[in-house]
BADO-542826 format. One record per atom (N, C-alpha, C): x, y, z; atom name; residue in three letters; residue number from 1. Coordinates in steps of 0.001 Angstrom, whole numbers. Example, Ala and Ser with C-alpha at 12.3 -4.5 7.8 and 13.67 -1.06 7.14 Angstrom:
2
{c1 13190&c2 -5690&c3 7800&name N&resn ALA&resi 1} $
{c1 12300&c2 -4500&c3 7800&name CA&resn ALA&resi 1} $
{c1 13200&c2 -3300&c3 7800&name C&resn ALA&resi 1} $
{c1 12850&c2 -2250&c3 7080&name N&resn SER&resi 2} $
{c1 13670&c2 -1060&c3 7140&name CA&resn SER&resi 2} $
{c1 12900&c2 30&c3 7870&name C&resn SER&resi 2} $
end
This chain:
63
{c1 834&c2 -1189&c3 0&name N&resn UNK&resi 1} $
{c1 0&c2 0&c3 0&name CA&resn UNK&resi 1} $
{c1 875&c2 1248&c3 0&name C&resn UNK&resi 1} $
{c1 1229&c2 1336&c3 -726&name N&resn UNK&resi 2} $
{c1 2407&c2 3009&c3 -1457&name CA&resn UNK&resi 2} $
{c1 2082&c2 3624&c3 -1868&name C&resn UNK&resi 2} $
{c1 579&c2 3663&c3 -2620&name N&resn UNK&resi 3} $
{c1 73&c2 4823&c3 -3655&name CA&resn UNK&resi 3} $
{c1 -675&c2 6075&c3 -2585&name C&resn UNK&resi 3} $
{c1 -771&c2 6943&c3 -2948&name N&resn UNK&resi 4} $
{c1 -1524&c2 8111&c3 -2596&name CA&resn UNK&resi 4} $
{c1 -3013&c2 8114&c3 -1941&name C&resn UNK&resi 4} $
{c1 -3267&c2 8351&c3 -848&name N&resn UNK&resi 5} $
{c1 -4695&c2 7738&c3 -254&name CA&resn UNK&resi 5} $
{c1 -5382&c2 8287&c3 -1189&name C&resn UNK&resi 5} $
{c1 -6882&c2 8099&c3 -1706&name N&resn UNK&resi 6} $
{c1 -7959&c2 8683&c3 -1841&name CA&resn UNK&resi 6} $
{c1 -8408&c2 10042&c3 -1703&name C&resn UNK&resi 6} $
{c1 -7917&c2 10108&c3 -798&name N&resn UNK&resi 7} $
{c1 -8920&c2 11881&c3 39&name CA&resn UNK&resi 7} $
{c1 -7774&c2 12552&c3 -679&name C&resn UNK&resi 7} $
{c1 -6077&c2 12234&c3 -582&name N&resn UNK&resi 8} $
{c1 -5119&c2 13407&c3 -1304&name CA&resn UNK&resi 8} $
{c1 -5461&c2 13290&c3 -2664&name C&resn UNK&resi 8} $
{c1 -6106&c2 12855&c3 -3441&name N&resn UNK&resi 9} $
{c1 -6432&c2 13172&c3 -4742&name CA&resn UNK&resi 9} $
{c1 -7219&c2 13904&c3 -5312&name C&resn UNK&resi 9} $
{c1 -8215&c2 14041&c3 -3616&name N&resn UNK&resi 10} $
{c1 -9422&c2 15157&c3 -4424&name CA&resn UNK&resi 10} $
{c1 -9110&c2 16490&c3 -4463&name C&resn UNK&resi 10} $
{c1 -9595&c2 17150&c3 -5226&name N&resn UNK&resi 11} $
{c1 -9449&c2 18594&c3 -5434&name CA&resn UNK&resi 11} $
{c1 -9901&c2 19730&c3 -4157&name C&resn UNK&resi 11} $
{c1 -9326&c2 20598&c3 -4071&name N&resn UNK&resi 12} $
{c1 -9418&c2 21349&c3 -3040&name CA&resn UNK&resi 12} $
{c1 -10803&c2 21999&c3 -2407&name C&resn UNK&resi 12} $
{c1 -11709&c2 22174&c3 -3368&name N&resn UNK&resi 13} $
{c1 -12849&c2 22523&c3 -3360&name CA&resn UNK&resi 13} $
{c1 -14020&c2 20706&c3 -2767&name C&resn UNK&resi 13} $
{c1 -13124&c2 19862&c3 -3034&name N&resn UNK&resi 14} $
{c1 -14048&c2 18448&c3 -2025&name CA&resn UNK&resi 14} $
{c1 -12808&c2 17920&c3 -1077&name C&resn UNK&resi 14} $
{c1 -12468&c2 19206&c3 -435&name N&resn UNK&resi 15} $
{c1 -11147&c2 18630&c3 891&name CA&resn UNK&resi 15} $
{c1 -10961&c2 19302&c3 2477&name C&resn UNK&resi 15} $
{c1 -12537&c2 19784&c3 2458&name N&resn UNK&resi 16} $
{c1 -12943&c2 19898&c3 4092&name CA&resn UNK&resi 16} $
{c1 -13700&c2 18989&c3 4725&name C&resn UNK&resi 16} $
{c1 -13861&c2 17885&c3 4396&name N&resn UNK&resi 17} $
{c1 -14682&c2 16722&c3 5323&name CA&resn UNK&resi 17} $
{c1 -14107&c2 16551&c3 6561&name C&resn UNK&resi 17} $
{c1 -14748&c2 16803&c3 7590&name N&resn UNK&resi 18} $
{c1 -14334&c2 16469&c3 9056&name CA&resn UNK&resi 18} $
{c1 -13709&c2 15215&c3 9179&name C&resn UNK&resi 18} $
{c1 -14362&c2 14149&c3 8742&name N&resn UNK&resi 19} $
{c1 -13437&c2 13096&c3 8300&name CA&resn UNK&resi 19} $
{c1 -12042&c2 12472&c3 7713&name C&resn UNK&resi 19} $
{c1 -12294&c2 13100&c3 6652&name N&resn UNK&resi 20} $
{c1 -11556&c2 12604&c3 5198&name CA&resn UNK&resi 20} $
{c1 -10468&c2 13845&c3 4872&name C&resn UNK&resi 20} $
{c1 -10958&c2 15410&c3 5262&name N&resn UNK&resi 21} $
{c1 -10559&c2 16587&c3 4214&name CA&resn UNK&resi 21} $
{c1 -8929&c2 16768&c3 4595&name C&resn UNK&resi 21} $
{c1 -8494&c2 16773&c3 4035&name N&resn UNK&resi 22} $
{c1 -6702&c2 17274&c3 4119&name CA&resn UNK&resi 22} $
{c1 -6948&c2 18290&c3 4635&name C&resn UNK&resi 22} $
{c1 -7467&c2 19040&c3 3793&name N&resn UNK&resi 23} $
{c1 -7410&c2 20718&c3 4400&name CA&resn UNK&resi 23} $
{c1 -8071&c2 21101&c3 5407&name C&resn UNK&resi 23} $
{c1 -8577&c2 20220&c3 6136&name N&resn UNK&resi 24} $
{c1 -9883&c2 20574&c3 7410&name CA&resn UNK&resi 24} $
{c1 -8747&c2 20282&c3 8868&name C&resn UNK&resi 24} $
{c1 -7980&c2 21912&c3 9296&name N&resn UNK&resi 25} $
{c1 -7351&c2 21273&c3 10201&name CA&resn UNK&resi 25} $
{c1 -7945&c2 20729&c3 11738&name C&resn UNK&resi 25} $
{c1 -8988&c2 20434&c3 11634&name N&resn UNK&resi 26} $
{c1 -9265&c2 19867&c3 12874&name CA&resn UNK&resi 26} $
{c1 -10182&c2 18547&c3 12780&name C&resn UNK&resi 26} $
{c1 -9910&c2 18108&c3 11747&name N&resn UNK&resi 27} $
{c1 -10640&c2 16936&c3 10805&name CA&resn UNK&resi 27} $
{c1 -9759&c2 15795&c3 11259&name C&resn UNK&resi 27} $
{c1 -10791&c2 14275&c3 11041&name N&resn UNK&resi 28} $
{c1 -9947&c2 13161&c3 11552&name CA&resn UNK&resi 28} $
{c1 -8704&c2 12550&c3 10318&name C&resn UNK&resi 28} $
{c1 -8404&c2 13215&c3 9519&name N&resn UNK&resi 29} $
{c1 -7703&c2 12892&c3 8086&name CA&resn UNK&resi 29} $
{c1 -7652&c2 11264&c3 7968&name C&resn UNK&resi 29} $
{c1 -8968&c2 10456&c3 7826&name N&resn UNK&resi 30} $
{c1 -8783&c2 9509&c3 7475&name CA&resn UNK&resi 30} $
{c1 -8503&c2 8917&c3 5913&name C&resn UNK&resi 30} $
{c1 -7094&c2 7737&c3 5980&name N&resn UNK&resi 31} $
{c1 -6947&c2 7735&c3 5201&name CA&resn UNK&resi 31} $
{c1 -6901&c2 6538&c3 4036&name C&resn UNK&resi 31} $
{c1 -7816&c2 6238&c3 3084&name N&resn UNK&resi 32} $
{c1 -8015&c2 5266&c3 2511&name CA&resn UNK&resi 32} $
{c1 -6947&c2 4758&c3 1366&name C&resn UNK&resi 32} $
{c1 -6982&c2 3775&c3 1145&name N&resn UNK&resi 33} $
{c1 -5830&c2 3276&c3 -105&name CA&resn UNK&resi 33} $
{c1 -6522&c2 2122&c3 -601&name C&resn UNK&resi 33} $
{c1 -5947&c2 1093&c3 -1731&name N&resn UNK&resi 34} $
{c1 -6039&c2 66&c3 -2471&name CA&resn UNK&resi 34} $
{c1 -5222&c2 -1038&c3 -1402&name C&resn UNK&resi 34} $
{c1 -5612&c2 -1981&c3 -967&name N&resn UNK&resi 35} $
{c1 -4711&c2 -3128&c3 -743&name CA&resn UNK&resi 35} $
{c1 -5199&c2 -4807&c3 -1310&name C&resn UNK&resi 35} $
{c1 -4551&c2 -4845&c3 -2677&name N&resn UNK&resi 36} $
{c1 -5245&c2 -5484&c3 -3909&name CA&resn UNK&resi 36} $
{c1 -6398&c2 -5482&c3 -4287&name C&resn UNK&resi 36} $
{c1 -7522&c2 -5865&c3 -3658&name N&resn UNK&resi 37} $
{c1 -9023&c2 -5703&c3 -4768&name CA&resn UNK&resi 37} $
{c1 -9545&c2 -4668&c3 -3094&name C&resn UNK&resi 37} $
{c1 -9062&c2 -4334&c3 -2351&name N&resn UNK&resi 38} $
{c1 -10021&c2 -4209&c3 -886&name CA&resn UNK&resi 38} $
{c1 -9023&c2 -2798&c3 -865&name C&resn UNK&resi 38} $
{c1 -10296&c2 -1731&c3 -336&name N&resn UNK&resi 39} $
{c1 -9859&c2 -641&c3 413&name CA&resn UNK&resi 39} $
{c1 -9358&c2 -766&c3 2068&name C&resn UNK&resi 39} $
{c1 -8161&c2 -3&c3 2201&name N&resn UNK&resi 40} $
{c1 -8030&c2 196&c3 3735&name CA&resn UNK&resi 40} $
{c1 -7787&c2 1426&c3 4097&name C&resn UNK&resi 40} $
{c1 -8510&c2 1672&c3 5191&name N&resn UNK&resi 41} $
{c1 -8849&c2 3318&c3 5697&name CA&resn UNK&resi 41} $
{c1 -7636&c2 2962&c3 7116&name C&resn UNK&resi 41} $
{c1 -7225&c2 4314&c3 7047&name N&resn UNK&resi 42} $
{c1 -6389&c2 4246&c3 8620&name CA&resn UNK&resi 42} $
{c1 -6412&c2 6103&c3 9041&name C&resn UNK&resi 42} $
{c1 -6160&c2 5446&c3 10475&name N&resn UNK&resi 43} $
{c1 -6876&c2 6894&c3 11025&name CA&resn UNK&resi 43} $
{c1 -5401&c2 7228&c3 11897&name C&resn UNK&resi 43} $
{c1 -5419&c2 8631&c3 12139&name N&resn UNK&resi 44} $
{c1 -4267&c2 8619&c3 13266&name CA&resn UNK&resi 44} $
{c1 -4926&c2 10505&c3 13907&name C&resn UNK&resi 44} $
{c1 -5623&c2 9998&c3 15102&name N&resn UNK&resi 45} $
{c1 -6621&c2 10722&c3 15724&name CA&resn UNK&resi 45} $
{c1 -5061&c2 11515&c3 16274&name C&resn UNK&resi 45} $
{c1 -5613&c2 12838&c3 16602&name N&resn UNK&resi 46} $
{c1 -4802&c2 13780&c3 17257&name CA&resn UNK&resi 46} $
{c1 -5347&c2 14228&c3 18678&name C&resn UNK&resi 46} $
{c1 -4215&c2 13984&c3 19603&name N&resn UNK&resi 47} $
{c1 -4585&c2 13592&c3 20852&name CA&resn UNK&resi 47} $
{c1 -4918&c2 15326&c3 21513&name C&resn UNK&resi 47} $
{c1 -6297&c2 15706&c3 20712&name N&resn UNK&resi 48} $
{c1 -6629&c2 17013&c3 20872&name CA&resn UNK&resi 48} $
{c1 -7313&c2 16804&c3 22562&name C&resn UNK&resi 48} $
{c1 -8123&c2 16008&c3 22428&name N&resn UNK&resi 49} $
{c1 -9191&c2 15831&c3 23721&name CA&resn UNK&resi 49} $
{c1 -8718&c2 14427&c3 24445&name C&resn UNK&resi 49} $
{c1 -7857&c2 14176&c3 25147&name N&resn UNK&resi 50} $
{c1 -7921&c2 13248&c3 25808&name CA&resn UNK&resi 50} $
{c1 -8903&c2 12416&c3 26566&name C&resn UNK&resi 50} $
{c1 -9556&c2 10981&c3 26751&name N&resn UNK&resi 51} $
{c1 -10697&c2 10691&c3 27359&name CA&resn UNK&resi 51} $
{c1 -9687&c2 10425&c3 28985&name C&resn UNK&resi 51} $
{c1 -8672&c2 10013&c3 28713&name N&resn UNK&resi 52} $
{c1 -8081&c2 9191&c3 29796&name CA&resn UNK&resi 52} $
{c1 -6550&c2 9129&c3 29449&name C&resn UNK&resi 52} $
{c1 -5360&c2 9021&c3 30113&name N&resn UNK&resi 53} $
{c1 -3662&c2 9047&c3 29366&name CA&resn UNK&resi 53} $
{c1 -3829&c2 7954&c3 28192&name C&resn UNK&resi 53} $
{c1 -3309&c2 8058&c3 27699&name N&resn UNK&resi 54} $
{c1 -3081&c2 7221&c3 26048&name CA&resn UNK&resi 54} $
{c1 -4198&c2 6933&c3 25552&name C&resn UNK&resi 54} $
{c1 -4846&c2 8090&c3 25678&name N&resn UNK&resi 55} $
{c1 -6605&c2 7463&c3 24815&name CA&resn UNK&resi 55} $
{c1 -7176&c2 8862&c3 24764&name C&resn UNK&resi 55} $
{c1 -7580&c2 9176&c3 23107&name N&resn UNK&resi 56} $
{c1 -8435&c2 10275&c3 23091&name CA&resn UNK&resi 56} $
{c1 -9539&c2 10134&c3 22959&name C&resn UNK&resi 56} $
{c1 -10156&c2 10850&c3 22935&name N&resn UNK&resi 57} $
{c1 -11936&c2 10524&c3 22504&name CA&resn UNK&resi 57} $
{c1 -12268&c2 9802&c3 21669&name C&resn UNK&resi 57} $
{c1 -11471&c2 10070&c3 20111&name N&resn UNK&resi 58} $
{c1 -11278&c2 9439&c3 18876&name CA&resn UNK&resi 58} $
{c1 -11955&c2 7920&c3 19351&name C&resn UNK&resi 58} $
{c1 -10490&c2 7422&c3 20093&name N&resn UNK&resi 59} $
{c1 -10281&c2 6117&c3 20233&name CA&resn UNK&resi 59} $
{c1 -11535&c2 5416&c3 20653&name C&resn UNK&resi 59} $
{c1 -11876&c2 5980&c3 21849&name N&resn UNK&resi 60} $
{c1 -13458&c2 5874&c3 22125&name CA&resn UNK&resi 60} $
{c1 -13988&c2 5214&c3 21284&name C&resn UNK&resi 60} $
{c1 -14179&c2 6671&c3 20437&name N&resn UNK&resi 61} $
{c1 -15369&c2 6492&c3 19371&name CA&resn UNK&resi 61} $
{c1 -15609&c2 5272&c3 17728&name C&resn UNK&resi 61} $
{c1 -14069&c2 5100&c3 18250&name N&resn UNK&resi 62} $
{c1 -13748&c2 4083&c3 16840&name CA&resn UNK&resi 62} $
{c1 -13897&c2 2466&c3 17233&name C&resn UNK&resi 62} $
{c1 -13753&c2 2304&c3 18610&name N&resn UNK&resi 63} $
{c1 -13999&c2 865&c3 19225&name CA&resn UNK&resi 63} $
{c1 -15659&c2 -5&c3 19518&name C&resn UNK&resi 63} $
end
């Protein structure tokens, strides 16, 4: 999985998704790719809001 996620390909005008958007700096920049016929999304939450030490809300919310 080396190629360019998904979301960096779209054009600037579809790149504020709270989710997905590159340009949305307080967005979860999740990020999707090809891994042979199957997409894989990976996330890397920013430990803005902590719920508890080594755990943000994110994490929470993704389990």
């Amino acid at each position: 999985m080396s190629q360019d996620a998904f979301q960096d390909t779209y054009p600037d005008e579809y790149s504020h998704c709270y989710g997905c958007g590159r340009l949305n700096a307080e967005g979860l920049h999740l990020k999707s790719r090809w891994d042979g016929d199957e997409s894989v999304a990976t996330i890397e939450p920013a430990p803005i809001s902590p719920a508890s030490p080594n755990l943000s809300t994110a994490d929470c919310s993704l389990r």
